[in-house]
Backbone and ligand atoms as CSV (ligand in chain L), in Angstrom:
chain,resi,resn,atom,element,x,y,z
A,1,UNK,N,N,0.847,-1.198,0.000
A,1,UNK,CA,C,0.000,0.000,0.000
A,1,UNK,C,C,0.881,1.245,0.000
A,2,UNK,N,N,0.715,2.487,-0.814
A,2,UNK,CA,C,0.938,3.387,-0.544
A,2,UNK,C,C,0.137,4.537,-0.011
A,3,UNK,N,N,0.638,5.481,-0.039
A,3,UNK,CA,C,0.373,6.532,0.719
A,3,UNK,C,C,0.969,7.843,-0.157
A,4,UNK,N,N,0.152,8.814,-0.679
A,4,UNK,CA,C,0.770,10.149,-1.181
A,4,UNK,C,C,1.110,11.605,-0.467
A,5,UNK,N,N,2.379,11.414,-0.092
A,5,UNK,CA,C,3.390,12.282,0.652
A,5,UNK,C,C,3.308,13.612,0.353
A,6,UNK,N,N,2.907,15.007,1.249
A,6,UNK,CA,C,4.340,16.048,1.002
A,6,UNK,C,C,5.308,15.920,1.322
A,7,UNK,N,N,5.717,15.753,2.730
A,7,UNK,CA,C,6.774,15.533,2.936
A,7,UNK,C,C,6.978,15.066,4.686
A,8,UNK,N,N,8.238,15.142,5.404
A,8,UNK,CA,C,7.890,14.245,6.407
A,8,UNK,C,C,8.879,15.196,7.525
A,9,UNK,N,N,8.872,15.030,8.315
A,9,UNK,CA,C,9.635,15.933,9.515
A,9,UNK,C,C,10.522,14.432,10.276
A,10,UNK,N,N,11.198,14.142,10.985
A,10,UNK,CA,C,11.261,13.142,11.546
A,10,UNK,C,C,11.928,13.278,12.975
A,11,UNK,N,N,11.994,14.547,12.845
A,11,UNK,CA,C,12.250,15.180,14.637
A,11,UNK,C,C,11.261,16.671,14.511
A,12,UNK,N,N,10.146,15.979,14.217
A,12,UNK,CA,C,9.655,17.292,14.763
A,12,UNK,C,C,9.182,17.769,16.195
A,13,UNK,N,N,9.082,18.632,17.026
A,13,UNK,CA,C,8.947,19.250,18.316
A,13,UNK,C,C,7.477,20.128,18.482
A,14,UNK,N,N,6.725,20.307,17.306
A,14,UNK,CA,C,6.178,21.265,17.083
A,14,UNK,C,C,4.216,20.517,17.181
A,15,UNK,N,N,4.627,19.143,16.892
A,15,UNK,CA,C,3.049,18.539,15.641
A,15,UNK,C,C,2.850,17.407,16.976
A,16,UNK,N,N,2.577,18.069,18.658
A,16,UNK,CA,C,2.386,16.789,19.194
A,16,UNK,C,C,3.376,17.379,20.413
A,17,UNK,N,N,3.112,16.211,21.794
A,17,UNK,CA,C,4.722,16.428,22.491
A,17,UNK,C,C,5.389,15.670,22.235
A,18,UNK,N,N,6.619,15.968,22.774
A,18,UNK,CA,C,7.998,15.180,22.844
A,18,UNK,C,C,8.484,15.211,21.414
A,19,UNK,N,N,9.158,14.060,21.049
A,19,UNK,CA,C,9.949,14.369,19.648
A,19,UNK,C,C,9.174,13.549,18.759
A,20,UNK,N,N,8.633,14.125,17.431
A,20,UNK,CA,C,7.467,13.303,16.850
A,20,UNK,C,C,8.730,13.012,15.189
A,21,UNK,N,N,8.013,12.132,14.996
A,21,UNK,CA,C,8.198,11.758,13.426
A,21,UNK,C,C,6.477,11.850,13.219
A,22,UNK,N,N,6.623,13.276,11.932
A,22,UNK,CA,C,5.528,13.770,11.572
A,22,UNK,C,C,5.513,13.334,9.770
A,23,UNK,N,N,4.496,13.026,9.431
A,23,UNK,CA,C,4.125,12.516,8.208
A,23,UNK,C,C,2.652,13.577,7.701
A,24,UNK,N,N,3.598,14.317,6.186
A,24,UNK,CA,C,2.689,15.496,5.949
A,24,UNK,C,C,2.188,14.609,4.539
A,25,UNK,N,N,0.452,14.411,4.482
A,25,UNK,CA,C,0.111,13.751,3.239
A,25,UNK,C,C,-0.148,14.904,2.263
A,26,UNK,N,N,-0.148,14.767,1.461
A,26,UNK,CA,C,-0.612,15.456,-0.016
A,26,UNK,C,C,-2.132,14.849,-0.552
A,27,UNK,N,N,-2.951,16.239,-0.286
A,27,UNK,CA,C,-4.372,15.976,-0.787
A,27,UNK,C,C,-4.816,16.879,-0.035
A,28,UNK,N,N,-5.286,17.512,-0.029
A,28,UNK,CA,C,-6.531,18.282,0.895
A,28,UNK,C,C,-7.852,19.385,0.397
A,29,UNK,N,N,-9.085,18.785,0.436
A,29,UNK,CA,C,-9.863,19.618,-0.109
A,29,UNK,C,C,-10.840,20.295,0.550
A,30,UNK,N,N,-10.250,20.999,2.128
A,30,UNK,CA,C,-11.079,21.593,3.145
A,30,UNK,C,C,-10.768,23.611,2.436
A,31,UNK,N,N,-9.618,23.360,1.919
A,31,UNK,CA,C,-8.945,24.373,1.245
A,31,UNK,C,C,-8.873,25.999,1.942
A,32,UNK,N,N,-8.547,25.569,3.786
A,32,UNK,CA,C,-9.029,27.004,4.689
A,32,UNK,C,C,-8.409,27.942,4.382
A,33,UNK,N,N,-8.844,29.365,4.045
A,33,UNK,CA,C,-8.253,30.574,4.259
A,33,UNK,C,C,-7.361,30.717,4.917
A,34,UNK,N,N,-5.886,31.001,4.978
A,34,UNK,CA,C,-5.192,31.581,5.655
A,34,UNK,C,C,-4.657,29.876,5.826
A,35,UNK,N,N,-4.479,28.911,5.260
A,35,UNK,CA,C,-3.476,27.527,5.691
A,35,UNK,C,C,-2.059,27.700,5.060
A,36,UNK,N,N,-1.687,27.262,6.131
A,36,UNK,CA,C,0.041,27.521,6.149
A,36,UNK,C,C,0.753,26.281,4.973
A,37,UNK,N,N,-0.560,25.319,4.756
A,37,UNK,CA,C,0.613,24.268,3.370
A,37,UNK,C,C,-0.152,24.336,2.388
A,38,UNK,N,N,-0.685,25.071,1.436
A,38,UNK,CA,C,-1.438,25.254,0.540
A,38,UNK,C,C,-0.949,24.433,-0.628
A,39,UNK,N,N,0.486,24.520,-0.686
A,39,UNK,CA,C,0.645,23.222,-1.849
A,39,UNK,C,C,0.536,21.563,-1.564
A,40,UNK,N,N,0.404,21.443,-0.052
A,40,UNK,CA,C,-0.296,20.361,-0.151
A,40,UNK,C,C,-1.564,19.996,-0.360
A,41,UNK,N,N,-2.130,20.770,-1.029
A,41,UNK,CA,C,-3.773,20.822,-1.397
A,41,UNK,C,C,-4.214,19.684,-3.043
A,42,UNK,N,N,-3.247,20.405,-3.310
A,42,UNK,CA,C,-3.876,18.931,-4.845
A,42,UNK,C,C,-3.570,17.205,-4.405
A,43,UNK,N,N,-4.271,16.866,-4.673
A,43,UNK,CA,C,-4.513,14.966,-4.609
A,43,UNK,C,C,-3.305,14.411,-5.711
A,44,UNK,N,N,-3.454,15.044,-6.591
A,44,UNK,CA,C,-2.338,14.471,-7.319
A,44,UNK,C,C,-0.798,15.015,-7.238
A,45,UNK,N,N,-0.544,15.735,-6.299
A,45,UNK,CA,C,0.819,16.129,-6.191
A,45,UNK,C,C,1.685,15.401,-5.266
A,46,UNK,N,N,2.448,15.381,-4.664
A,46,UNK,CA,C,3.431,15.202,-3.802
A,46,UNK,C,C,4.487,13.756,-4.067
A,47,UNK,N,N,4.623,12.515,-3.378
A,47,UNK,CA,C,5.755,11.581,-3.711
A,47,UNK,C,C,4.938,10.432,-3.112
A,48,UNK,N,N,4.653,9.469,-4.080
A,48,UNK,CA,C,4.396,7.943,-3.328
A,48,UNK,C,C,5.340,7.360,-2.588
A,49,UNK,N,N,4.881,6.836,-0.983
A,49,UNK,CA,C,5.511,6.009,-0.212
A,49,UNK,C,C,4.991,4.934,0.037
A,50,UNK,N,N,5.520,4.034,0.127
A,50,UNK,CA,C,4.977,2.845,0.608
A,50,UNK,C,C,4.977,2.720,2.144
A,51,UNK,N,N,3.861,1.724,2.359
A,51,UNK,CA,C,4.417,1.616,3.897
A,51,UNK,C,C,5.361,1.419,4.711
A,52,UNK,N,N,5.869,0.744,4.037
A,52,UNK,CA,C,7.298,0.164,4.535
A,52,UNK,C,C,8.839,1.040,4.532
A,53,UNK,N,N,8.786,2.178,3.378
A,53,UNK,CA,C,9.335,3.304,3.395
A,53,UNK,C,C,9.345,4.190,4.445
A,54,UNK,N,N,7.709,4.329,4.942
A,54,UNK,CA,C,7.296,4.888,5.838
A,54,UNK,C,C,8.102,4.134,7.327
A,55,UNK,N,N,7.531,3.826,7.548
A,55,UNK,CA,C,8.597,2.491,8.545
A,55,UNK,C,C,9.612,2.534,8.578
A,56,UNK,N,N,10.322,2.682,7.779
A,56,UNK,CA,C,11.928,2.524,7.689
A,56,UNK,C,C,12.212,4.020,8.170
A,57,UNK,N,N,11.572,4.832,7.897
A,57,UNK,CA,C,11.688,6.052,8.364
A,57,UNK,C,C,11.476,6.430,9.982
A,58,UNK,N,N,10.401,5.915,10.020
A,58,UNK,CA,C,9.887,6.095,11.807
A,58,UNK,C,C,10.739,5.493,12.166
A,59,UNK,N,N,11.976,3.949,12.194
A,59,UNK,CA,C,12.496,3.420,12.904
A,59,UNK,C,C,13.475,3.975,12.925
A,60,UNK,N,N,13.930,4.713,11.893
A,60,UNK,CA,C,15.605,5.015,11.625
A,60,UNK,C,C,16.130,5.805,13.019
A,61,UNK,N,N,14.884,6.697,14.008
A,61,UNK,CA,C,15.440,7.609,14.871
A,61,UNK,C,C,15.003,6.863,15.806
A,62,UNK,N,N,15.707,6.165,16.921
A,62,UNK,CA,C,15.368,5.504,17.684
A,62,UNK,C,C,15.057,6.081,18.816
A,63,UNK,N,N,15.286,7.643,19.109
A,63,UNK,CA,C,14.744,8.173,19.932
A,63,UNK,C,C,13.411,8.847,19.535
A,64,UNK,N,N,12.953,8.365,18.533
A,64,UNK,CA,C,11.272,8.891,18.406
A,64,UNK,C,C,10.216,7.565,18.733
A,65,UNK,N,N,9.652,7.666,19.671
A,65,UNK,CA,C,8.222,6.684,19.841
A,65,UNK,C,C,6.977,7.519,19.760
A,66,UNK,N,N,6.737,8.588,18.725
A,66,UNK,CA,C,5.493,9.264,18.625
A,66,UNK,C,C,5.655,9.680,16.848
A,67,UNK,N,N,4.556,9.464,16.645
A,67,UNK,CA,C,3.987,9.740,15.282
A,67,UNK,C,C,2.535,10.891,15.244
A,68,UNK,N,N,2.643,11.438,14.586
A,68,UNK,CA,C,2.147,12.563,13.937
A,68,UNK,C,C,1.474,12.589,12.323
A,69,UNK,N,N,0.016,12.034,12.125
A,69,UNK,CA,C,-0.263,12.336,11.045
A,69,UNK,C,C,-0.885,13.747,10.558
A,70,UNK,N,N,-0.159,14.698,9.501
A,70,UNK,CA,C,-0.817,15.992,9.532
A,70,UNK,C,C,-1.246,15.713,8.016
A,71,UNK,N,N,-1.093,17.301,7.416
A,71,UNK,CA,C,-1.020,17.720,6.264
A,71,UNK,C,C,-1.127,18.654,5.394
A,72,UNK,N,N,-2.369,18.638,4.557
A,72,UNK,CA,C,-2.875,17.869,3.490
A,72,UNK,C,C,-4.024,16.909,4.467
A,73,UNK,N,N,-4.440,16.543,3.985
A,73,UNK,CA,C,-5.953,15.815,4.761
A,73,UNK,C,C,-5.807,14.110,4.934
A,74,UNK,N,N,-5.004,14.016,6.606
A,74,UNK,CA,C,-5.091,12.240,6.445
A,74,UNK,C,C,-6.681,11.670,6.061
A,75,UNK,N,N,-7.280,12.120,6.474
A,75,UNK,CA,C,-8.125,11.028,6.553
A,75,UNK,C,C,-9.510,11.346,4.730
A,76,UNK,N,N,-8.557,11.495,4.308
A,76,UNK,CA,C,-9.041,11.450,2.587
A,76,UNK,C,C,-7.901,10.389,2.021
A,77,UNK,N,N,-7.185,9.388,3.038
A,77,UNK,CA,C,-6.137,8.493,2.699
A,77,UNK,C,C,-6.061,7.722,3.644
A,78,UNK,N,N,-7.741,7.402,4.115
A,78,UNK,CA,C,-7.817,6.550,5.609
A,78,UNK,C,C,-7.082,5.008,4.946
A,79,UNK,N,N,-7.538,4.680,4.319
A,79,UNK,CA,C,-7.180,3.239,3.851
A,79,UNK,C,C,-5.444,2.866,4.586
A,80,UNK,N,N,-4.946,2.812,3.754
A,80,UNK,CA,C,-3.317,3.103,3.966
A,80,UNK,C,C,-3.068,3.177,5.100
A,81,UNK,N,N,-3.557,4.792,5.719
A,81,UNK,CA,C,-3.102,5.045,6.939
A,81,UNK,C,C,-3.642,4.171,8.033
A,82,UNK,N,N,-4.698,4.101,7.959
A,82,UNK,CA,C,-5.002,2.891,9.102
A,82,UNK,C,C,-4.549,1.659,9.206
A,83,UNK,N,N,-3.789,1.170,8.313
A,83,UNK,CA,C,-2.723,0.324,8.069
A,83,UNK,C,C,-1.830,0.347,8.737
A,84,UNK,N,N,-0.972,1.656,8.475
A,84,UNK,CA,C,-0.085,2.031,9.239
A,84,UNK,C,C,-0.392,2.218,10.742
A,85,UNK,N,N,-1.077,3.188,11.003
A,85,UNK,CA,C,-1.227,3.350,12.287
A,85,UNK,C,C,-1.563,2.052,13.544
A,86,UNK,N,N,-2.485,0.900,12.444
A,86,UNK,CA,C,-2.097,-0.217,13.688
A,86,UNK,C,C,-1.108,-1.033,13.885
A,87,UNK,N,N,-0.039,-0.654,12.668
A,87,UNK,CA,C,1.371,-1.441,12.912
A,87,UNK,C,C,2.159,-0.319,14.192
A,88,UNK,N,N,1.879,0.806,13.754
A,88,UNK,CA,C,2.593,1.676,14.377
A,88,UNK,C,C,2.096,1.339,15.819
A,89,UNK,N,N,0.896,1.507,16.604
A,89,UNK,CA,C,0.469,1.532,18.134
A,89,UNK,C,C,0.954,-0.144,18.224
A,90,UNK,N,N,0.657,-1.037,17.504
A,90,UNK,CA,C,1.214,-2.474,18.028
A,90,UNK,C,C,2.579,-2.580,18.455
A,91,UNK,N,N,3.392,-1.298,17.921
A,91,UNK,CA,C,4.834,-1.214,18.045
A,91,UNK,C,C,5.097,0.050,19.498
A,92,UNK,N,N,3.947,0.379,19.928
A,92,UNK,CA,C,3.916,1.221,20.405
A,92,UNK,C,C,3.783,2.218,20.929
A,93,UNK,N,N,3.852,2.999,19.696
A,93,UNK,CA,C,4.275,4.067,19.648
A,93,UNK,C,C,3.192,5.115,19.895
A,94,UNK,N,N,2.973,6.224,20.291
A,94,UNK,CA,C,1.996,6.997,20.279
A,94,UNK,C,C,1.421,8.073,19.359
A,95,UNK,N,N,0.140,8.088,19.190
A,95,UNK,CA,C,-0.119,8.253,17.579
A,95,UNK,C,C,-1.346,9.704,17.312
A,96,UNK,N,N,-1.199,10.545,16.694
A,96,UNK,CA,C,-1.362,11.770,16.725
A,96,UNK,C,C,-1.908,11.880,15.406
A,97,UNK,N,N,-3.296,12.779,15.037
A,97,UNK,CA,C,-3.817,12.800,13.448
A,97,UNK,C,C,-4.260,14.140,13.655
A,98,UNK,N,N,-4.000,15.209,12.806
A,98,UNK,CA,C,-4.776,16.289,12.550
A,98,UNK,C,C,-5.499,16.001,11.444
A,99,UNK,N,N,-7.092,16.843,11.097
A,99,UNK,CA,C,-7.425,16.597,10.582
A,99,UNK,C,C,-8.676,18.080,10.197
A,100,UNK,N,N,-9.028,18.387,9.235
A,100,UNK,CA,C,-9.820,19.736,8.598
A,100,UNK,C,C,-11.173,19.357,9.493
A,101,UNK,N,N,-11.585,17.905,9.187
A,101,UNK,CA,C,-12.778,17.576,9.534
A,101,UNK,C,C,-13.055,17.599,11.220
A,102,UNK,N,N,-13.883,17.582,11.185
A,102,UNK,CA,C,-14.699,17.288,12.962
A,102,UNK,C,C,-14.653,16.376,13.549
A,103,UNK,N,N,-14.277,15.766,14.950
A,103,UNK,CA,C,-14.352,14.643,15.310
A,103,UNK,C,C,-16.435,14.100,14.715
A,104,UNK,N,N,-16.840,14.603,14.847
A,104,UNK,CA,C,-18.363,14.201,14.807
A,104,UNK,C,C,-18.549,13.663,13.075
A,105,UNK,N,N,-18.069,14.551,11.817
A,105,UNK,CA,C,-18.007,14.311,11.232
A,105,UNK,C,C,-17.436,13.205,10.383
A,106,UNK,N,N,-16.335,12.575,11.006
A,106,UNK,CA,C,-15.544,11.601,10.857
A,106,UNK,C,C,-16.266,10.785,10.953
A,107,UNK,N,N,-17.121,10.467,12.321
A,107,UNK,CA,C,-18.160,9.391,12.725
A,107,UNK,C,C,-19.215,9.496,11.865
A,108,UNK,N,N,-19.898,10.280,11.064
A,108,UNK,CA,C,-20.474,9.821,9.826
A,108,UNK,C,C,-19.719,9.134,8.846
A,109,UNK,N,N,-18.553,10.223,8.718
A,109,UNK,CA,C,-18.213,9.590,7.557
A,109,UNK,C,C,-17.557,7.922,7.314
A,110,UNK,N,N,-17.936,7.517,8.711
A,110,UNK,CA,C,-17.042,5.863,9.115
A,110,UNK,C,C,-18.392,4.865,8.687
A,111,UNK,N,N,-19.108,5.568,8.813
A,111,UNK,CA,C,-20.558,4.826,8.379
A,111,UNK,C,C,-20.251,4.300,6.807
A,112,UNK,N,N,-19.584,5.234,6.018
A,112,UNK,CA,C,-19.516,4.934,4.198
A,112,UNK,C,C,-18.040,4.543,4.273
A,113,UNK,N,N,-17.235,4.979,4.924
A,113,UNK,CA,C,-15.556,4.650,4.430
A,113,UNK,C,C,-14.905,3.925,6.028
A,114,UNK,N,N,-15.284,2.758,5.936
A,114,UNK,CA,C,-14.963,1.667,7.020
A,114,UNK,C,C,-13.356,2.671,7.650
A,115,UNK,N,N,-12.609,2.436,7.036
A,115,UNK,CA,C,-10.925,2.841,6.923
A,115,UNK,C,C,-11.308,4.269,7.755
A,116,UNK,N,N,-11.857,4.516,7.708
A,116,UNK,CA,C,-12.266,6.126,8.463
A,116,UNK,C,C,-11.933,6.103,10.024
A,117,UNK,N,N,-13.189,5.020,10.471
A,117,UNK,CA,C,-13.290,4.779,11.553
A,117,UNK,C,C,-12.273,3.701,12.312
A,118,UNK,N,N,-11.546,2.906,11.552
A,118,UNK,CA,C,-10.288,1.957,11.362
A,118,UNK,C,C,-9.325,2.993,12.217
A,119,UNK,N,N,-9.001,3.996,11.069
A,119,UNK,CA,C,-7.800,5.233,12.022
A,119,UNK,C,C,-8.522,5.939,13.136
A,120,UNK,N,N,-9.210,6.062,12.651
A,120,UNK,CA,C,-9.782,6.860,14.323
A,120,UNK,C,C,-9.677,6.112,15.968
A,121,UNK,N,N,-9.866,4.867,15.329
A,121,UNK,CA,C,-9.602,3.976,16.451
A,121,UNK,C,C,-8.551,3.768,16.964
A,122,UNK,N,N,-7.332,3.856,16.218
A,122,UNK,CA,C,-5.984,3.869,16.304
A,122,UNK,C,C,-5.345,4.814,16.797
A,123,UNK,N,N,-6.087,6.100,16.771
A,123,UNK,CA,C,-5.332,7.347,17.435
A,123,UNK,C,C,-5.671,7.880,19.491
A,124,UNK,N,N,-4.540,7.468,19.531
A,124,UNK,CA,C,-4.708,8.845,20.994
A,124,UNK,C,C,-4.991,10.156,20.866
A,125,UNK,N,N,-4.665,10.836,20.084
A,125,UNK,CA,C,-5.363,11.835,19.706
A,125,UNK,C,C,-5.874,12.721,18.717
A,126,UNK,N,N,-6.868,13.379,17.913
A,126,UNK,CA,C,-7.804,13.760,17.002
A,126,UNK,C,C,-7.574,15.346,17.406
A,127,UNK,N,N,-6.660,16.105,16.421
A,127,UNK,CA,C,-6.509,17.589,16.709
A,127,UNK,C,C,-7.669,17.937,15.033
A,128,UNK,N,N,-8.957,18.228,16.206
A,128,UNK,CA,C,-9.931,18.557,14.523
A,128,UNK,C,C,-10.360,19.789,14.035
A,129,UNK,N,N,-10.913,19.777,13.181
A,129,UNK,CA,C,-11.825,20.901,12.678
A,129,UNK,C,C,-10.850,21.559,11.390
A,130,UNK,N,N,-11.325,22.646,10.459
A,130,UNK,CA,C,-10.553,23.095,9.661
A,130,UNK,C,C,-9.458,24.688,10.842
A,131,UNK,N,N,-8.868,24.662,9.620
A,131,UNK,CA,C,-7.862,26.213,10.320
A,131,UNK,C,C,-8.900,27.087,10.139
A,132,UNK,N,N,-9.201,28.267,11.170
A,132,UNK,CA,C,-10.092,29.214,11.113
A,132,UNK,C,C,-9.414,30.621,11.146
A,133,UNK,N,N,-8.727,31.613,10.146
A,133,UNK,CA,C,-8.128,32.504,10.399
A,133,UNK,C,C,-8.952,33.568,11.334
A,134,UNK,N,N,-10.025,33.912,11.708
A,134,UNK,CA,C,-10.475,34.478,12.548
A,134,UNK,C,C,-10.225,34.384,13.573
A,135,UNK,N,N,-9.993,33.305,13.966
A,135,UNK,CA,C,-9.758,32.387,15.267
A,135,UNK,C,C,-8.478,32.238,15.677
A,136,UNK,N,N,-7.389,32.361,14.950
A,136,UNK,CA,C,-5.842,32.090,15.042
A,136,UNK,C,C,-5.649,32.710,16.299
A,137,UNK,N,N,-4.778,31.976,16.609
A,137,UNK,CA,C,-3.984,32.660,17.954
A,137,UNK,C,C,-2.592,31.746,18.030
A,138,UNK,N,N,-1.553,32.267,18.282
A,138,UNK,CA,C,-0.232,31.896,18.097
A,138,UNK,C,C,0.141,31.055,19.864
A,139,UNK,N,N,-1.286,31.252,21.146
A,139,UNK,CA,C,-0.920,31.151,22.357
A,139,UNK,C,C,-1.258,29.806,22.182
A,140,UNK,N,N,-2.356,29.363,21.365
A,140,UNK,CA,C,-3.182,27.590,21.603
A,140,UNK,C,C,-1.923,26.513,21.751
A,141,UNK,N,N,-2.366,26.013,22.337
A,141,UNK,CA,C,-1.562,24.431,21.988
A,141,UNK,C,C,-1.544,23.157,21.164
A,142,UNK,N,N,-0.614,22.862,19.913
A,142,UNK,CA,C,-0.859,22.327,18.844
A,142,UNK,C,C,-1.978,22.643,18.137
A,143,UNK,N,N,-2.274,23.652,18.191
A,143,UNK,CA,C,-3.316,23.830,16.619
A,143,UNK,C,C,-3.221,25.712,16.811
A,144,UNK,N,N,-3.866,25.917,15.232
A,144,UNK,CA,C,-3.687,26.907,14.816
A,144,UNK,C,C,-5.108,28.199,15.216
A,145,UNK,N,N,-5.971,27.702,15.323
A,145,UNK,CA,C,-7.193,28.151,16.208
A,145,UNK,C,C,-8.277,27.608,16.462
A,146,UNK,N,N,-9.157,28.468,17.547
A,146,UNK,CA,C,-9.252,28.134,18.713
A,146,UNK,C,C,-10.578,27.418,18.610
A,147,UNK,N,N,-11.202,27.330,17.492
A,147,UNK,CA,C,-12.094,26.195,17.133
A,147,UNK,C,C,-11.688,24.906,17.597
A,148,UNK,N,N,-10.365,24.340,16.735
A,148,UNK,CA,C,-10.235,23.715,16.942
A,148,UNK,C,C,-10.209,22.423,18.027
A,149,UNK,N,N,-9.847,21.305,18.167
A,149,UNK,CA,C,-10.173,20.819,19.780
A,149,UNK,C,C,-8.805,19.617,19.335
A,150,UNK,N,N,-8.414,19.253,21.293
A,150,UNK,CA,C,-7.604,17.825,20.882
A,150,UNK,C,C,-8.311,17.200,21.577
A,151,UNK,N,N,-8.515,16.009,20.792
A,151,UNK,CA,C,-9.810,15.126,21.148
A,151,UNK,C,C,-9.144,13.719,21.665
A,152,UNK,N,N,-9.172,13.546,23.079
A,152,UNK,CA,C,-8.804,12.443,23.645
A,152,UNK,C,C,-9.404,11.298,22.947
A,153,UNK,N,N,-8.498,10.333,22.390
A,153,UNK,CA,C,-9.573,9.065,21.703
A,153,UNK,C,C,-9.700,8.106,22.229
A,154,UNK,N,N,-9.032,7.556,23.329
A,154,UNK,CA,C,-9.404,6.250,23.745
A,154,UNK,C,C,-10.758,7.118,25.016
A,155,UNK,N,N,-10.395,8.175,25.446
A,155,UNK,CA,C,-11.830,8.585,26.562
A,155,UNK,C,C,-12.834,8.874,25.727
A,156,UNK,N,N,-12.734,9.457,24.316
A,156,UNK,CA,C,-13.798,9.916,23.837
A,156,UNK,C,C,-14.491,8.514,23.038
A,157,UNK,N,N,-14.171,7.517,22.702
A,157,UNK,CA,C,-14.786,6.427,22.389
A,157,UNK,C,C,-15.017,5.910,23.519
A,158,UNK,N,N,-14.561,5.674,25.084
A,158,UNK,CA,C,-15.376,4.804,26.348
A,158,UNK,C,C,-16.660,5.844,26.477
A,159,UNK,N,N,-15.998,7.445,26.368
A,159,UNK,CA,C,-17.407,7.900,26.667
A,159,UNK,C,C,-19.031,8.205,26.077
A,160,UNK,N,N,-18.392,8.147,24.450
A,160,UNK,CA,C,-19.478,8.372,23.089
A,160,UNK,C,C,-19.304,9.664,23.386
A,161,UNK,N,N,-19.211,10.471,24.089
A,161,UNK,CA,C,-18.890,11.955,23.520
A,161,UNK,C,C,-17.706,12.915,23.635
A,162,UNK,N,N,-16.754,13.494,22.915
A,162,UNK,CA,C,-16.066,14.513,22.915
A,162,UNK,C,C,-15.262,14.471,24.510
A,163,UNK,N,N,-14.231,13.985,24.550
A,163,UNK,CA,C,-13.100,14.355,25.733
A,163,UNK,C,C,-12.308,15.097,25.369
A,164,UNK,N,N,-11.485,16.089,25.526
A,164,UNK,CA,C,-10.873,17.125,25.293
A,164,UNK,C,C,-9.546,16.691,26.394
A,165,UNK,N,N,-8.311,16.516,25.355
A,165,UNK,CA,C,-6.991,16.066,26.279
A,165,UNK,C,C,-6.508,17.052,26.754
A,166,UNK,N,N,-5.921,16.993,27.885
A,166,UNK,CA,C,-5.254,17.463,28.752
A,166,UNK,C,C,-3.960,17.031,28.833
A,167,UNK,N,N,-2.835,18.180,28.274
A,167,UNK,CA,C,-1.449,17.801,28.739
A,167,UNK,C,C,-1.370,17.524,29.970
A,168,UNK,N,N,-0.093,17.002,30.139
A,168,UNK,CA,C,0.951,16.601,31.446
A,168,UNK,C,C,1.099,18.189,31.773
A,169,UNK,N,N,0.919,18.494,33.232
A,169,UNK,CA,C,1.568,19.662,33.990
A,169,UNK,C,C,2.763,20.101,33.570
A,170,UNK,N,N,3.785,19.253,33.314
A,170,UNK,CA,C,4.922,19.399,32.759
A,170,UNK,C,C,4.947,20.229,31.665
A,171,UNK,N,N,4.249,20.034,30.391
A,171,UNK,CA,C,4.004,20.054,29.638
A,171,UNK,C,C,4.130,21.698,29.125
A,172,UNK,N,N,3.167,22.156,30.036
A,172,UNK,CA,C,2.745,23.586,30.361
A,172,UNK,C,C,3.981,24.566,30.366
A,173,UNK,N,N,4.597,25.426,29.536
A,173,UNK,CA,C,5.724,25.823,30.242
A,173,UNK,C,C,5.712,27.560,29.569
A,174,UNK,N,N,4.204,27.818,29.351
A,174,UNK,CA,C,3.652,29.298,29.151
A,174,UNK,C,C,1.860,29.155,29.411
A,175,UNK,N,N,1.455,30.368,29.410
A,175,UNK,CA,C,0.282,30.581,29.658
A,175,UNK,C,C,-0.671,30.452,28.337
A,176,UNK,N,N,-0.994,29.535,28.463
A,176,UNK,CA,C,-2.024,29.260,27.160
A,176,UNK,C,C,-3.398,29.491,27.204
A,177,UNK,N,N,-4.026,29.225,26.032
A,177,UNK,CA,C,-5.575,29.924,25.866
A,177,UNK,C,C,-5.863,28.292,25.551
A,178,UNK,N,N,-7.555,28.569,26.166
A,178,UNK,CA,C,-7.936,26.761,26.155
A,178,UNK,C,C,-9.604,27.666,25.678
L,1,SF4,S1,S,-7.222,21.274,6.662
L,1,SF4,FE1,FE,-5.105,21.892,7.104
L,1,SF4,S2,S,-3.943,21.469,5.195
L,1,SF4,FE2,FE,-6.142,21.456,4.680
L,1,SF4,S3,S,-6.566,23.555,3.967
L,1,SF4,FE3,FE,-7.095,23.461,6.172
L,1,SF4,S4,S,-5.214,24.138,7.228
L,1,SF4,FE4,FE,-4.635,23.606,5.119
């Protein structure tokens, strides 16, 4: 199986805590005002990877056990990725998806595209909704505004509704907007 790439970070600090190997897909047709990867927007652009490429990549830094799916729109490439992502948590590792769409919306859309709800299941956490330039604020934590939400996934599937994660105290090391 592949997967169509922009491109990939593999120490990133920024997409998640701790040190992530971040995987940016190519495709996205939420197309928000004011998004910071606009050329990852066409479906047909960027570099085929295979999974196993992919893999070879996440393992190469042995000080990364966290993954980061951004983009470009994972989950318009659920297939694949949910592939990946349950090799990846079987290995470990802790697993991170941004995504344009809504946590709520996703759950329709798992009703028509099985693979939908496949990754969703796989993730600890769901950073959703589209970028809202109205909304931006440079103080939030991992996301770009304040629509947005990080959606605890193993609490928000025991509970059927919306958990909202909470960093580690640690974590905290400025005054943020929630
Ligand atoms: S969902 Fe993300 S990548 Fe897609 S247009 Fe919005 S900000 Fe850009």
């Amino acid at each position: 199986m592949t997967v169509r790439v922009f491109g990939t970070a593999q120490d990133s600090i920024v997409d998640g805590p701790g040190l992530r190997y971040a995987l940016f897909v190519q495709g996205c047709s939420h197309h928000c005002e004011g998004c910071h990867n606009a050329k990852s927007w066409p479906a047909e652009g960027g570099t085929l990877m295979t999974l196993g490429q992919i893999l070879e990549q996440v393992h190469g830094n042995g000080l990364v056990r966290s993954v980061t799916l951004s983009g470009g729109e994972p989950f318009e490439q659920p297939e694949p990725l949910a592939v990946l992502a349950a090799q990846l948590k079987g290995e470990g590792y802790n697993l991170w998806s941004y995504s344009g769409y809504t946590y709520e919306q996703l759950q329709a859309m798992a009703a028509e595209r099985p693979a939908v709800g496949e990754l969703l299941a796989q993730l600890d956490v769901l950073v959703d909704g589209p970028f809202r330039k109205d909304l931006k604020s440079l103080g939030l934590l991992y996301r770009g505004s304040a629509n947005q939400r990080l959606v605890d996934m193993p609490a928000t599937l025991a509970a059927g509704e919306v958990v909202v994660w909470q960093p580690p105290a640690f974590e905290v090391q400025q005054p943020l907007e929630w």
